[in-house]
Phi, psi and omega in degrees: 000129170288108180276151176243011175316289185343308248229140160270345129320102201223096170299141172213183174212138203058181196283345194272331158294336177283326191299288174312355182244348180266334169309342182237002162067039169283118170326109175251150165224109180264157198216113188227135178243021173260194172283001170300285203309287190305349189273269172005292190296300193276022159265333196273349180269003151269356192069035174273170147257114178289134166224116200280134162222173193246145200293343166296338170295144149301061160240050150307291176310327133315316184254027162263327171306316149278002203067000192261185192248166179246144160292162177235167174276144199300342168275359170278342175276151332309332240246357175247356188175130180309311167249209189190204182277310182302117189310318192311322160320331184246036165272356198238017165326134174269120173312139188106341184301149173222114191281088162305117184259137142267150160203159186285337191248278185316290183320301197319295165303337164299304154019276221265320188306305178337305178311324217240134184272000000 
């Protein structure tokens, strides 16, 4: 069986390697090429605030504890909500909003990221 013990350096995949690498309290660093990231980089390049959850979370009930809005699934915008997974949505972002993102990867692991000081 291949082990990463040696090496201080560690590669993984997904939230069950981000979970185990913030359990042991390690630097992550994730790398999501999907629309969790590029959704992220154009709200905050508008001055939005992003707050990542994972689809197992309530989050309506988040961004009522922040004031924000919850994203929705992209085939729900307009009519449950303004933004979605898709960047495109946070090109007309008002600075300062702040947005609950869910996603299976990018949020979750950011989460998780959260955990590790």
């Amino acid at each position: 069986m291949y082990t990463q013990h040696p090496y201080r350096c560690r590669l993984d995949w997904g939230r069950n390697g981000v979970r185990q690498g913030a359990e042991r309290g390690d630097i992550l660093v994730i790398v999501d090429t999907l629309s969790f990231s590029t959704a992220v980089i154009t709200a905050v390049h508008s001055g939005g605030f992003i707050y990542p959850c994972s689809p197992e979370e309530d989050a309506a009930a988040l961004a009522q504890q922040i004031r924000g809005e919850a994203a929705v699934l992209r085939r729900e915008v307009p009519e449950r909500g303004r933004f979605s997974l898709s960047p495109a949505t946070y090109l007309r972002l008002e600075a300062g909003t702040r947005v609950v993102l869910a996603s299976p990867n990018g949020a979750t692991c950011s989460r998780y990221a959260g955990q590790v000081p």
